[in-house]
C-alpha positions, 0 to 999 in steps of 0.5 A: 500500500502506498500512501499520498503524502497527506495520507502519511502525514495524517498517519504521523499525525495520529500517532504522535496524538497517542503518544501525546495522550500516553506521555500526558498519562503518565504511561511511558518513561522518559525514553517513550517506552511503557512503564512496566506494571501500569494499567492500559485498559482506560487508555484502550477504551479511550482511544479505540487501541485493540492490543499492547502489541498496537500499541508498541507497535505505535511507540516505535513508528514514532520512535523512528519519526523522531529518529529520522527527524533528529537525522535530518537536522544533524544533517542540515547543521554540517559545515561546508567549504570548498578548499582548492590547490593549485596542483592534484597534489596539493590538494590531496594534501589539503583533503588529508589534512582536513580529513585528520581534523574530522572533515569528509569529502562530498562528492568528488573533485573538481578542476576548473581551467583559471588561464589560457593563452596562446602564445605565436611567433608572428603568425606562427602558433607554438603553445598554449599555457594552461592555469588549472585549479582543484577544488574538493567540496569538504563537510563537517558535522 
């Protein structure tokens, strides 16, 4: 089955609306798991939940919405930036570098050309010099 995004969020809604009413009643822990010992049946009547196993079944969907969400935010506060060298080498010594302090690459790397000139003798065309620059796309998080 597969659900429309206004399906999901609906699902996503619900869910956490029970886990909202079970936290407010004092049925789960700090962690979001059920207190041993403590008695389900008002909370069952109230909510129209058939069984514990539904129950843990909806802890848990929640537990890996929260976990998903707290991903995505770590992901969404890394530090990027670009570092560059003017030769492969150079580079490759800046990436490990920063690698050793707790950087990645992302993605690979890049070379751009930064100067070209042809050079003539009178009309006579004898070289071309070429300026490159490496750069490597780096993230901390």
């Amino acid at each position: 089955m597969v659900l429309t995004m206004t399906q999901h969020a609906e699902l996503i809604w619900i869910n956490f609306n029970f886990l909202d009413r079970l936290d407010e009643g004092g049925y789960l822990d700090k962690d979001l798991n059920l207190i041993d010992g403590v008695d389900l049946e008002d909370f069952y009547l109230n909510t129209g939940i058939n069984s514990k196993e539904d129950l843990l079944n909806i802890i848990e969907f929640c537990k890996k919405v929260i976990q998903n969400q707290k991903k995505l935010i770590k992901h969404t506060t890394m530090t990027q930036k670009v570092i560059t060298g003017g030769t492969s080498s150079a580079l490759n010594q800046k990436i490990e570098e920063h690698i050793e302090a707790g950087w990645k690459p992302l993605g690979s790397h890049q070379v751009v050309e930064t100067y070209r000139q042809n050079k003539f003798s009178g009309q006579q065309f004898m070289s071309t010099q070429i300026s490159v620059e490496y750069s490597q796309t780096m993230i901390k998080e």
